[in-house]
C-alpha positions in Angstrom: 62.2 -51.5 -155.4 59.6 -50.0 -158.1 56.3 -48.7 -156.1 53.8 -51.3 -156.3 56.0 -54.4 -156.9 57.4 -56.9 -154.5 60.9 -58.8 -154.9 60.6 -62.8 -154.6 61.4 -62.4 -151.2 57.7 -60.9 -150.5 56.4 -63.5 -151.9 58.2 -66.1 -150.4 57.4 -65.0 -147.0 53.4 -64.6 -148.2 53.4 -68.1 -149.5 55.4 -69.8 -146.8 53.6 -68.4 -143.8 50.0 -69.0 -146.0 50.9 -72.4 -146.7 51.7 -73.0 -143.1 48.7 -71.9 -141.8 46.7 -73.7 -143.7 48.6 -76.9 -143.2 48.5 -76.0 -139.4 44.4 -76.1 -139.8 44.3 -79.1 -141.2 47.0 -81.3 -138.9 44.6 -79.7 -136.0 41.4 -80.8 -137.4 42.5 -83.7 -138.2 43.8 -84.7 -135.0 40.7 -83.8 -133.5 39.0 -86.1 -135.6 41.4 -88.9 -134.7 41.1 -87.6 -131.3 38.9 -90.8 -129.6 36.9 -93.8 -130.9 34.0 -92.7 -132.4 33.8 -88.8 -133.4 31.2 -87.4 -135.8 30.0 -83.6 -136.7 28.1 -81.6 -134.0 25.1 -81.6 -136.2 25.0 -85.6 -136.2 25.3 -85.6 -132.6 22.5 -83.6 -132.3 20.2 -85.5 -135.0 21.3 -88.9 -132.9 19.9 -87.4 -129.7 16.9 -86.3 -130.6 15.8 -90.0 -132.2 16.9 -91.5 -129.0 15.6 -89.2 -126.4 12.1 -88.9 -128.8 11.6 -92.9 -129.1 12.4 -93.6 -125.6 9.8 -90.9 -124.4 7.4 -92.2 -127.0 7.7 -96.0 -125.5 7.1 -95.4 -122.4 4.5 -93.6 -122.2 3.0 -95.5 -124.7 3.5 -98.1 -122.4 2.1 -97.2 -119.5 -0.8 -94.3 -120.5 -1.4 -95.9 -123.5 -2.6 -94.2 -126.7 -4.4 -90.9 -125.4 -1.3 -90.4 -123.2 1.4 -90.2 -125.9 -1.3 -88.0 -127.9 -1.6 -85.7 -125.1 3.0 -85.7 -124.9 3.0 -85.3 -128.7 0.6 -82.3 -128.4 3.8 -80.5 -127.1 6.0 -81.4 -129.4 7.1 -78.6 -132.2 5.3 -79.2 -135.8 9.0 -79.9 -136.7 9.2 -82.8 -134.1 6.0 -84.1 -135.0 6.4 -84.3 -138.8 9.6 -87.3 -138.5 7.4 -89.2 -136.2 4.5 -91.3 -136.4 2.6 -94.0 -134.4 0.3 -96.7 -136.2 -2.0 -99.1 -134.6 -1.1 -102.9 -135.7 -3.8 -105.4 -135.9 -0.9 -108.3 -134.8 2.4 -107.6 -134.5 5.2 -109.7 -137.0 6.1 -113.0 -136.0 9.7 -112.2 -136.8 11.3 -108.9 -136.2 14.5 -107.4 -137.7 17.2 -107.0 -134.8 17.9 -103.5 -136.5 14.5 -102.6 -135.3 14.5 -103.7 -131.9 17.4 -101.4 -130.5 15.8 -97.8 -130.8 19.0 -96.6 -129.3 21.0 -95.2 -132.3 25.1 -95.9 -131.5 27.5 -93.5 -132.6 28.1 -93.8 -136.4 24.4 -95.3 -136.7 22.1 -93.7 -139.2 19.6 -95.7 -140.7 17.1 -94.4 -142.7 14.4 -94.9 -140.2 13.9 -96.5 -136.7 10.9 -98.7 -135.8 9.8 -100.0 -132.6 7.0 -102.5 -131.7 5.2 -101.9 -128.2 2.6 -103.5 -126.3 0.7 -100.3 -125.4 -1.7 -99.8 -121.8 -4.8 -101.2 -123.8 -3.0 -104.5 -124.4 -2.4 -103.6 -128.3 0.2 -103.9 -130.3 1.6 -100.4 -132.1 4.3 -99.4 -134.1 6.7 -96.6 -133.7 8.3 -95.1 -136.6 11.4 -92.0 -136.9 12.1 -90.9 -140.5 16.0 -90.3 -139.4 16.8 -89.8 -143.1 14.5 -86.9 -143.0 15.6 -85.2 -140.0 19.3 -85.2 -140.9 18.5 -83.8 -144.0 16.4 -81.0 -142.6 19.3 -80.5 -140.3 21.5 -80.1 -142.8 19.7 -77.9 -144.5 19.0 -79.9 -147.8 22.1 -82.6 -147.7 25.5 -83.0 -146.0 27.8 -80.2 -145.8 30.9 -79.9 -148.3 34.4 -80.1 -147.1 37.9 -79.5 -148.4 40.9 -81.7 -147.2 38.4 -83.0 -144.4 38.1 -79.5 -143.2 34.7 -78.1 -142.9 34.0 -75.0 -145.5 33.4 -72.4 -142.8 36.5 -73.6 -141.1 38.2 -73.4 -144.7 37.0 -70.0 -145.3 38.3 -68.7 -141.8 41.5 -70.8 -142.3 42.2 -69.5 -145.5 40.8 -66.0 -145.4 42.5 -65.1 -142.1 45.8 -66.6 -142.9 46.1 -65.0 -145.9 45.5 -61.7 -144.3 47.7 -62.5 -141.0 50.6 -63.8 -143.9 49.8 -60.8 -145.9 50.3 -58.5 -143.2 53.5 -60.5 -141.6 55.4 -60.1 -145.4 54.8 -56.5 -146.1 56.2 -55.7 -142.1 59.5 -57.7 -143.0 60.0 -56.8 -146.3 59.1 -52.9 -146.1 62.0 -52.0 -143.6 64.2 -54.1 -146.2 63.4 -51.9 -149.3 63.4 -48.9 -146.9 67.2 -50.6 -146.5 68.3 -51.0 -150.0 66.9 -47.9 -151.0 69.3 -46.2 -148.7 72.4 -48.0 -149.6 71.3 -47.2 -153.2 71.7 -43.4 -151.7 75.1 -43.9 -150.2 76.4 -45.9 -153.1 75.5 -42.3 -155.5 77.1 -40.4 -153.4 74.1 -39.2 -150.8 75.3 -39.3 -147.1 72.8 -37.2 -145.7 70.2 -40.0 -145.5 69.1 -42.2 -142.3 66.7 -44.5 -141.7 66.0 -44.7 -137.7 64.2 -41.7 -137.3 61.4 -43.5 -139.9 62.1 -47.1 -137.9 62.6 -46.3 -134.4 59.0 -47.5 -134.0 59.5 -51.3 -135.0 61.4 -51.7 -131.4 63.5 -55.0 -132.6 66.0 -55.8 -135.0 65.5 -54.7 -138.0 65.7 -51.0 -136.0 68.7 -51.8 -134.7 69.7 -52.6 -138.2 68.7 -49.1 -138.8 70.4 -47.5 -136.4 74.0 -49.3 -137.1 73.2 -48.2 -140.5 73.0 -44.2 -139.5 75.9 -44.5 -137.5 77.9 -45.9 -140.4 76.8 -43.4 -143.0 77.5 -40.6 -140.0 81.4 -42.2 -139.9 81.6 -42.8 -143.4 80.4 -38.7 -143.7 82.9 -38.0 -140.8 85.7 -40.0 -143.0 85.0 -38.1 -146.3 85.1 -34.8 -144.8 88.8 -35.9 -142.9 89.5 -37.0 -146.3 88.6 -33.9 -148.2 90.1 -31.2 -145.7 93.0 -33.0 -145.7 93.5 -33.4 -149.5 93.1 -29.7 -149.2 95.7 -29.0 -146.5 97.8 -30.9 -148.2 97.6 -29.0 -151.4 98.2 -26.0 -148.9 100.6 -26.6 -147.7 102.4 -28.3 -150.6 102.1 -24.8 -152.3 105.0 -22.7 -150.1 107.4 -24.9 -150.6 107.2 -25.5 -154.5 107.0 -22.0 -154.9 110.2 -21.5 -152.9 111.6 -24.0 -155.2 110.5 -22.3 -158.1 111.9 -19.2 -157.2 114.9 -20.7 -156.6 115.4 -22.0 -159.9 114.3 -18.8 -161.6 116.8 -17.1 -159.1 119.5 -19.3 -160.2 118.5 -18.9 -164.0 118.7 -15.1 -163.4 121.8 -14.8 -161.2 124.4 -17.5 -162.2 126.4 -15.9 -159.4 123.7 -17.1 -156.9 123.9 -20.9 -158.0 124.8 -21.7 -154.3 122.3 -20.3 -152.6 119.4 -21.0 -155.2 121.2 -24.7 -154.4 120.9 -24.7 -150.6 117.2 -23.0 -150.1 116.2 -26.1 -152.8 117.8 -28.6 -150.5 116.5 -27.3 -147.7 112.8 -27.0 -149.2 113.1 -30.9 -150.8 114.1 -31.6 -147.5 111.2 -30.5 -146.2 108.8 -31.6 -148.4 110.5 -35.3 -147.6 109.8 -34.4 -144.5 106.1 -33.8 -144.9 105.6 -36.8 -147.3 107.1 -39.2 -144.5 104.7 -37.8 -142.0 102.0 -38.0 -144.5 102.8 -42.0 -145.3 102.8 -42.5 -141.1 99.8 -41.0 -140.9 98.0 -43.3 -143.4 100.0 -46.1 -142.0 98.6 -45.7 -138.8 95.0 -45.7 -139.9 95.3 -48.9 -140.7 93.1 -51.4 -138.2 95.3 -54.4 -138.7 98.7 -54.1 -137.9 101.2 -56.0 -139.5 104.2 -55.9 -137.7 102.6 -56.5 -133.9 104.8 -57.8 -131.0 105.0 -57.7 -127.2 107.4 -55.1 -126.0 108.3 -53.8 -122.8 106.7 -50.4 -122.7 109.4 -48.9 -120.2 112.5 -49.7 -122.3 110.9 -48.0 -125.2 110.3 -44.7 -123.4 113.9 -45.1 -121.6 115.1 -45.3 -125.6 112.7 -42.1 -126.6 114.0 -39.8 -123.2 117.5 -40.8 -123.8 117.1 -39.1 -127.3 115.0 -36.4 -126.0 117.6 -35.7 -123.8 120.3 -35.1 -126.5 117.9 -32.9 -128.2 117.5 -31.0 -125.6 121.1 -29.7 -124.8 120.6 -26.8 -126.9 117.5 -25.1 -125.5 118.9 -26.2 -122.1 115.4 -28.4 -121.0 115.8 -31.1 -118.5 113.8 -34.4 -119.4 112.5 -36.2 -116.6 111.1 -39.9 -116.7 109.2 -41.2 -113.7 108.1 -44.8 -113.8 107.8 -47.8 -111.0 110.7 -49.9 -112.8 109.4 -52.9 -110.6 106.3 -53.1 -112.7 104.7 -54.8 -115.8 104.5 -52.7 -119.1 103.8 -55.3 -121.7 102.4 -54.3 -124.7 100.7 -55.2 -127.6 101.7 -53.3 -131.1 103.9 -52.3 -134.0 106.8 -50.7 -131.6 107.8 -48.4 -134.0 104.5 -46.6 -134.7 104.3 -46.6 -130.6 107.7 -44.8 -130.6 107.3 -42.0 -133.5 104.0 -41.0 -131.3 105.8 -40.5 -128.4 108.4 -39.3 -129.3 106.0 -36.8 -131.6 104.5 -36.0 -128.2 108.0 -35.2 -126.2 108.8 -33.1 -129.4 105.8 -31.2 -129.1 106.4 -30.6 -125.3 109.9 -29.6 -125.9 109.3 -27.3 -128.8 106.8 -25.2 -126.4 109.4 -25.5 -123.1 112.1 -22.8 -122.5 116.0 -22.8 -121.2 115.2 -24.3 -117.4 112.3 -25.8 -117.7 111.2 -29.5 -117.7 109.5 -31.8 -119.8 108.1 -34.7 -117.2 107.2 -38.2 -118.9 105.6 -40.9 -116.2 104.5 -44.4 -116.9 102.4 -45.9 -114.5 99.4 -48.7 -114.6 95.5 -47.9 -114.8 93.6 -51.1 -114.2 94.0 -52.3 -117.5 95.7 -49.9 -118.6 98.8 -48.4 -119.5 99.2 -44.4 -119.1 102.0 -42.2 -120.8 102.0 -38.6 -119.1 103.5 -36.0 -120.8 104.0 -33.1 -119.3 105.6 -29.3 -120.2 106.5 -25.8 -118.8 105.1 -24.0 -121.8 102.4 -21.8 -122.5 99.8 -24.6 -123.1 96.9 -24.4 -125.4 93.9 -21.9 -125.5 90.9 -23.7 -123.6 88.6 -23.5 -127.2 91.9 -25.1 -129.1 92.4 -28.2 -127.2 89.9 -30.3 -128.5 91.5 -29.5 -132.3 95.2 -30.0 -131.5 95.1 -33.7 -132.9 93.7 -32.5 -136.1 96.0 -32.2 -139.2 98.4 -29.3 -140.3 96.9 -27.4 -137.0 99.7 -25.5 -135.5 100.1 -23.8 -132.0 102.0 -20.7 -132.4 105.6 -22.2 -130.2 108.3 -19.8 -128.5 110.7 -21.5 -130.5 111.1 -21.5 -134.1 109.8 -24.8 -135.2 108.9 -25.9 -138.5 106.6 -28.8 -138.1 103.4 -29.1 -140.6 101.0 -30.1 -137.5 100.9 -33.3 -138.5 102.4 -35.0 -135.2 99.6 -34.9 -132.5 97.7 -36.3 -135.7 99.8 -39.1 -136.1 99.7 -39.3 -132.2 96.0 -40.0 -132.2 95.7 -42.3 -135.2 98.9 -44.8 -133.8 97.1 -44.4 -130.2 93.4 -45.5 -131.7 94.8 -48.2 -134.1 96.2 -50.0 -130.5 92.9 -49.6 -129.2 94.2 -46.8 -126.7 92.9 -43.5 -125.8 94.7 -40.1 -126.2 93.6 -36.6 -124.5 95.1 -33.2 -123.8 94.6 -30.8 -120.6 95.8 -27.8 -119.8 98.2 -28.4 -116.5 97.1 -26.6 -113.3 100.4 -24.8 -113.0 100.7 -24.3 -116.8 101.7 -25.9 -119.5 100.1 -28.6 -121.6 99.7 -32.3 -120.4 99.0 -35.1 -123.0 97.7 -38.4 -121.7 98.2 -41.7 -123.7 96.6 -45.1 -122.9 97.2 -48.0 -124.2 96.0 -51.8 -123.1 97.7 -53.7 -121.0 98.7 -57.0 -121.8 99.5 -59.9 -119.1 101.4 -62.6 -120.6 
């Protein structure tokens, strides 16, 4: 959004709330006009009262003082008061008198242009009492009636009007200004910019559009955190890809050299493809198991499964002479929810680990056992465990632990751990065991069905 220039949205909110207000004023003055019988403007009113209250006076003291008594009540009257009426002496009064003129009381909604009134004064003579009403409500009025707009009084028009336009004004620019603040920053993240954030300039707002703000931070922050996995990983890769091509190169140069070498140059190339099919598989089971949405989920016992890893760890294990152990409550529930075998290559990645860092006569310990609503997976070694700075790192890729055995893994297993364990919406940790060793933890949910 250019400085200076508002999208249609701007001005849709300006118009809308503007247009409401204004219709708002004029439903509400136009109910109070409904509002009762009779109703007329405050100035009206006023004019009505003073004819009434000033006539009435005027007759009766008329009546009973006579002439000099009025004179003496008019005496202290303004000049203003004075001017509209006027008394006049009448040698007989009129045989026939308008009925207009004999009420001097003016009714709501009654403006004549004057009021007369015949008394019978104290003397026994017959007067005449006159109000110019057409004159006072024009000097109340300033001149002539006031003009009005949709039945709504100018001054209320101008209030109205001025002050919704301001309140809409101001109501717009607060929503649509966090919006451009909003699609100014996705225009930032869409070139590439992943340093920006936009709560520490909206935390002041308090409501939504903060919150807005804040999700928004905390999905550039993963989206950084996910670009920099991706990048040191494309570069560990590479890394590691590097040995074993150039083993296989010097094979071939070996075997190009020294035909009477074929054999060998043959097997160290088997051996190498082999591992590099070994690295690509954990590779694709890595980025199979960042995948949210599983495809192939089913409920599985979780007990059988680890029975099925242990028995294999246990054949593995004749060699370096470890003794697997697997406690577990066979009584119990251990339902799961998951792809089964993503579940078993991370544990058995785990029992790998813990058996590739145990020596001849020690044990690698596996329990099960239920955590509220969850199920725990305890691994536990003899080994060396894990420097107290490396722990947190261990589930990182191609990060290796220095084992008393000579494996050949590519640290990519406690990776693949950690990515099978979050896709199930588990939890995984490592600790250092009080009596040595390592211990991994892995939780998964439990699942009643």
């Amino acid at each position: 959004m250019k400085a200076g220039v508002r999208g249609l949205l701007f001005w849709k909110i300006l118009l809308g709330f503007w247009l409401t207000f204004l219709l708002m004023s004029q439903l509400l003055w136009l109910s109070f006009s409904l509002y009762g019988k009779h109703h007329e403007p405050p100035e009206s009113q006023a004019a009505r009262r003073i004819v009434n209250l000033q006539m009435t006076s005027a007759v009766s003291v008329l009546q009973r003082g006579g002439m000099d008594a009025l004179n003496d009540m008019m005496a202290d009257w303004s000049d203003k008061d004075r001017r509209f009426f006027s008394v006049q002496l009448m040698p007989e009064p009129p045989q026939e008198i308008p009925r207009s003129e004999l009420n001097r009381n003016l009714r709501p909604g009654e403006f004549p242009k004057e009021v007369i009134e015949w008394v019978t004064g104290a003397d026994g003579r017959q007067y005449q009492l006159r109000y110019d009403v057409e004159g006072l409500r024009e000097d109340s009025n300033m001149g002539g009636p006031h003009r009005n707009f949709l039945n709504v009084p100018e001054p209320m028009l101008f209030i109205a009007g001025g002050g919704g336009l301001l309140f809409s004004l101001f109501l717009a620019w607060n929503l649509t200004r966090p919006m451009g603040q909003l699609r100014a920053g996705f225009n930032r993240v869409s070139k590439g910019d992943l340093s920006v954030r936009l709560f520490p300039i909206m935390r002041r707002r308090h409501d939504e559009l903060s919150v807005v703000a804040q999700d928004f931070d905390a999905m550039v922050e993963r989206l950084s955190v996910l670009v920099k996995a991706r990048e040191e990983l494309l570069h560990d890769v590479s890394h590691e890809l590097r040995s074993p091509l150039a083993r296989l190169q010097l094979a071939t140069g070996l075997a190009r050299q020294t035909p009477e070498s074929v054999g060998q140059s043959l097997d160290r190339i088997d051996e190498e493809a082999r591992r590099l099919d070994k690295m690509i598989g954990e590779l694709l089971t890595l980025s199979r198991a960042e995948h949210e949405s599983l495809p192939d989920e089913q409920y599985f016992d979780l007990l059988g499964l680890l029975e099925a890893v242990a028995n294999d760890a246990r054949y593995e294990a004749q060699i370096p002479g470890v003794e697997i152990l697997l406690h577990a409550d066979k009584s119990g529930d251990y339902t799961v929810k998951g792809d089964a075998k993503l579940i078993r290559s991370a544990v058995e990645n785990v029992v790998r680990n813990a058996l590739r860092f145990s020596l001849q006569g020690q044990k690698v310990s596996i329990s099960l056992r239920q955590e509220q609503d969850w199920l725990a997976i305890s691994v536990i070694d003899q080994g060396p465990g894990v420097d107290a700075g490396k722990l947190s790192s261990i589930f990182d890729p191609f990060v290796r632990v220095n084992s008393p055995l000579s494996g050949k893994g590519y640290g990519l297993g406690l990776s693949i751990v950690r990515k099978v364990v979050l896709a199930h919406q588990g939890e995984v940790s490592a600790v250092n065991g009080k009596n040595g060793g390592l211990e991994l933890t892995l939780r998964l949910p439990h699942w009643v069905v």
